[in-house]
C-alpha positions in Angstrom: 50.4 -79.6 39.5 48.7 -81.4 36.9 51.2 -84.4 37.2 50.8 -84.6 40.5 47.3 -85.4 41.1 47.9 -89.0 39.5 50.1 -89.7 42.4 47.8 -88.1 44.8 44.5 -90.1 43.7 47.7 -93.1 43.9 48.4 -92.6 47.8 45.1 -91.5 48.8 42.5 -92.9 47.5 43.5 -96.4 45.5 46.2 -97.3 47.9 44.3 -96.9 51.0 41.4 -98.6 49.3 43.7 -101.8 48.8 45.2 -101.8 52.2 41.7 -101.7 53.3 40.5 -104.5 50.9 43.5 -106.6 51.8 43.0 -106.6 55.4 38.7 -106.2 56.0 36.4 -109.0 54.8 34.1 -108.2 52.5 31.0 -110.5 55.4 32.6 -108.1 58.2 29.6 -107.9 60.3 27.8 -104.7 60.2 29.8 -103.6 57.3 26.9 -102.3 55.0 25.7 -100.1 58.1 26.4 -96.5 58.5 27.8 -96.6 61.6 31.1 -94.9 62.1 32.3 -98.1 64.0 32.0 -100.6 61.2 33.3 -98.2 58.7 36.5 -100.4 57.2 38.5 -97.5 57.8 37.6 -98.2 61.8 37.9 -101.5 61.1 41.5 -101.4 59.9 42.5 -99.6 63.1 40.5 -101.5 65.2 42.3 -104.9 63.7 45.4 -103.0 64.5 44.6 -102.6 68.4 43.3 -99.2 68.4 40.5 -98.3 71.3 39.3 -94.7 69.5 39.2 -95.8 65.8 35.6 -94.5 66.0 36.7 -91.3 67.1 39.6 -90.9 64.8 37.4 -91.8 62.2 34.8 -89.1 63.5 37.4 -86.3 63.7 38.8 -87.3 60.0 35.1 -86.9 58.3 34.3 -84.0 60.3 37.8 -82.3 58.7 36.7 -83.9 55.3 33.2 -82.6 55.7 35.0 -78.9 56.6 37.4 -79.2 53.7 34.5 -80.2 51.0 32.4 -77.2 52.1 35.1 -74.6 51.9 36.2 -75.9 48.7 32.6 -75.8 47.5 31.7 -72.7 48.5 34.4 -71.6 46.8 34.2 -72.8 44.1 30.6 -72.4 43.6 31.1 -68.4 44.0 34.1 -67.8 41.4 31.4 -70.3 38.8 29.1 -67.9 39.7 31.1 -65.0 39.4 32.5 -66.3 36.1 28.9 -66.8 34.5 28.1 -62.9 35.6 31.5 -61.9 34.1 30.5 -63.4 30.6 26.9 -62.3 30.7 26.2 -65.8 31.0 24.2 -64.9 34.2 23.0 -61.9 36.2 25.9 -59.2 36.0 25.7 -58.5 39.8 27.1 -61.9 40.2 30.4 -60.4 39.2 30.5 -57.6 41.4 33.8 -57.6 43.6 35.1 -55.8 46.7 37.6 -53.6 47.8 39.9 -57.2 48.5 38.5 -58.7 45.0 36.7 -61.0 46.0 33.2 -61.6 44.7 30.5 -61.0 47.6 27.6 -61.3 45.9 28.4 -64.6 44.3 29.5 -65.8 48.6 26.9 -64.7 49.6 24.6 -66.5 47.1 26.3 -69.7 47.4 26.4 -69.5 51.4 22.6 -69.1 51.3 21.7 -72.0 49.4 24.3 -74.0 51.1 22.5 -72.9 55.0 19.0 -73.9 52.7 20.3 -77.4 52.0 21.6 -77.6 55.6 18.1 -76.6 56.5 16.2 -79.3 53.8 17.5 -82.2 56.2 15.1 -81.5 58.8 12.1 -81.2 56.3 9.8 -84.5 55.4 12.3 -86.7 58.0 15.2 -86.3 55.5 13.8 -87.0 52.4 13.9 -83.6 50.6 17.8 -84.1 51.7 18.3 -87.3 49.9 16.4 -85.2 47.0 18.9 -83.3 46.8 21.5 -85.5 47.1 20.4 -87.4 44.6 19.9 -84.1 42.2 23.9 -83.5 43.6 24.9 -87.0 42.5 23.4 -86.3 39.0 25.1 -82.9 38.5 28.5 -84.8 39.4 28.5 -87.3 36.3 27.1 -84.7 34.6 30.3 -82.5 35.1 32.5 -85.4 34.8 30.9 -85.7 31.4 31.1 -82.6 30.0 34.8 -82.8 31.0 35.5 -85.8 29.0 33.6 -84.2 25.9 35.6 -80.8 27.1 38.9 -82.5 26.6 37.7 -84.6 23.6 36.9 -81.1 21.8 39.9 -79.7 23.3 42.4 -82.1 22.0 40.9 -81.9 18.6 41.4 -78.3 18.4 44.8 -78.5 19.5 45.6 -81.6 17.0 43.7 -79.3 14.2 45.6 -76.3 14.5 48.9 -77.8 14.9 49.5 -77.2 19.0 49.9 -79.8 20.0 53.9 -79.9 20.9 52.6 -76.8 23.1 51.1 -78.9 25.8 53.6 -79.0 29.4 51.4 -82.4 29.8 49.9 -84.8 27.6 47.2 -87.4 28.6 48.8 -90.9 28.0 45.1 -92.4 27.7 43.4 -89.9 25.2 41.7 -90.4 23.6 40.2 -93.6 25.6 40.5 -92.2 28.7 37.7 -89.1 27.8 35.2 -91.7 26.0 35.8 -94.3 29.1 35.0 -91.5 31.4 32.0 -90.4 29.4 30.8 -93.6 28.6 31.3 -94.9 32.5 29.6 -91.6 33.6 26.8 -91.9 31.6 26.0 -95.2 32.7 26.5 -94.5 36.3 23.5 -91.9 35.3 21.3 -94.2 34.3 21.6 -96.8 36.9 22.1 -94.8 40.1 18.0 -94.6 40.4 17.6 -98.6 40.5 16.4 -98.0 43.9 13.3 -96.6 42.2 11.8 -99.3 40.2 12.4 -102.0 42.7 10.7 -103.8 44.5 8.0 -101.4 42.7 7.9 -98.9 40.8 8.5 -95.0 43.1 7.4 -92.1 40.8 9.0 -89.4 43.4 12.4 -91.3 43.5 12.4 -91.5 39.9 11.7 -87.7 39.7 14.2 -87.2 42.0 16.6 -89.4 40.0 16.5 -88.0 36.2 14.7 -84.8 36.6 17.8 -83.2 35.8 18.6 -84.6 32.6 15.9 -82.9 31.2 16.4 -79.9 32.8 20.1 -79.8 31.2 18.8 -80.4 28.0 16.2 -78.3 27.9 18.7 -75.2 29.3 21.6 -76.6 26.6 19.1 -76.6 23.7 16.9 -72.9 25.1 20.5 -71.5 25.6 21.2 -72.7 21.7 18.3 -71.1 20.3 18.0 -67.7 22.3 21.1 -67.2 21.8 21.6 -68.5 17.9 25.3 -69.9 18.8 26.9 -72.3 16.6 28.9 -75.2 16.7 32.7 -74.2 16.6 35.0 -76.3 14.5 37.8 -77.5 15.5 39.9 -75.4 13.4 38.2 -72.5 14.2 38.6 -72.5 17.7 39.9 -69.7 19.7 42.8 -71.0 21.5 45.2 -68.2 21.3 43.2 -66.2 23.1 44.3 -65.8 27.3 47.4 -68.2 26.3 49.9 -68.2 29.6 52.1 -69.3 26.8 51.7 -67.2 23.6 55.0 -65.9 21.7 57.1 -68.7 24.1 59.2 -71.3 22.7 58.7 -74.7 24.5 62.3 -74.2 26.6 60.9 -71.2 27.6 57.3 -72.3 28.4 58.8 -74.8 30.9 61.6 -72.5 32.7 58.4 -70.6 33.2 56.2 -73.3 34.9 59.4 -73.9 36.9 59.7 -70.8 38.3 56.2 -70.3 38.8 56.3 -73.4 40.9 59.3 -72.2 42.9 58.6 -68.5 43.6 56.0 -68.4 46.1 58.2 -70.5 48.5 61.4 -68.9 47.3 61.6 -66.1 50.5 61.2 -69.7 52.5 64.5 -71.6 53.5 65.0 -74.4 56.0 62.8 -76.7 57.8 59.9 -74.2 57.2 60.1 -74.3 53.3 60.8 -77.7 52.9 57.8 -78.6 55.0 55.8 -75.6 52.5 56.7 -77.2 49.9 55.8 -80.9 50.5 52.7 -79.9 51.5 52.2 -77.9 48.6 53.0 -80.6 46.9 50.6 -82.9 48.6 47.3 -80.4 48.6 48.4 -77.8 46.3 
């Protein structure tokens, strides 16, 4: 699975971007609008003799935009639930039903997504592009505390002598992590330039880095109210939940083999082939 998302972000995202780049001038008029039809993805297919590039285009966000929100709310309800489950929020959060899954934590999550929805139509959009620029934060944010996540992670594993227990290894670690925090922090602290020019905006800028603090102040209150401490490396609990624990490493991978292979193993012919490219594509 893990291996696989290289070549996805490959196929999808870099290689269409150079197809695009190769083919669209960067002084295509109207480019920098937000117009559907002078989106270079419209463009492409325009340049290529298609009449309803606009509506393609339309019908491939709206699936995007469907796709994003049911992968968001869920997985904003299993963090949610996860926080109740370790007492690291309200334990009603954690509550499940008859089918296990967690309804308070849907719920929850569906609410504040309809407020958002809502928060468009307030001040002409511009408690919307509050949020979205709160959102924008929280995203570095998390891509930053996975870099220093697998930057602890690693040296844990290196520490305790695991490390031939890994099914993948990260060629780029450890510069991949410290390029990704070190990108993402700057991305944090120049995504508000909107704000200072031409003058100065003190609700932008609010709207901009209001969160840092806010992280900071939650990380440092969480570190005193709850007198935690700063695991070592060595010390770290990674035996713990292992999928692994006991194996040998021939056995570890017959393991992720099979686990690949099972839930399409009652599937034979066209049908499971087709099942399993396309769990190989989205999976």
């Amino acid at each position: 699975m893990v291996r696989n998302v290289f070549w996805r972000i490959l196929i999808f995202y870099i290689l269409s971007i150079l197809i695009i780049g190769l083919n669209v001038p960067y002084n295509y008029d109207g480019l920098a609008s937000k117009d559907s039809s002078t989106s270079p993805f419209t463009i492409v297919f325009a340049m290529a003799g298609s009449k309803v590039a606009g509506s393609f285009i339309n019908a491939v966000v709206m699936t995007s935009v469907i796709s994003a929100g049911n992968h968001a709310l869920f997985a904003g309800s299993r963090l949610m639930y996860s926080l109740g489950a370790n007492a690291y929020a309200p334990k009603f959060f954690a509550k499940l039903n008859r089918n296990q899954v967690p309804w308070v934590a849907v719920l929850l999550t569906a609410s504040i997504s309809g407020l958002c929805f809502g928060a468009s139509y307030i001040g002409a959009g511009q408690l919307w592009s509050w949020l979205q620029s709160l959102i924008s934060v929280s995203n570095f944010a998390s891509w930053i505390g996975i870099g220093l996540a697998s930057l602890r992670f690693r040296s844990g594993i290196k520490a305790q002598g695991l490390e031939h227990l890994l099914p993948f290894k990260n060629w780029t670690y450890p510069y991949g992590p410290i390029f990704s925090v070190v990108l993402s922090s700057f991305l944090v602290l120049v995504q508000g330039w909107s704000c200072f020019s031409p003058k100065f905006k003190v609700v932008d800028f609010i709207s901009f880095y209001i969160e840092l603090p806010i992280m900071l102040v939650m990380f440092v209150g969480w570190k005193l109210l709850k007198k935690t401490k700063w695991v070592k490396p060595e010390e770290m609990d990674l035996a713990t939940d292992r999928f692994d624990q006991g194996m040998t490493s021939d056995e570890r991978e017959e393991a992720l083999e099979a686990a690949k292979l099972s839930a399409w193993s009652s599937e034979k012919g066209f049908v499971g082939k087709t099942k399993c490219i396309a769990q190989w594509l989205f999976a």
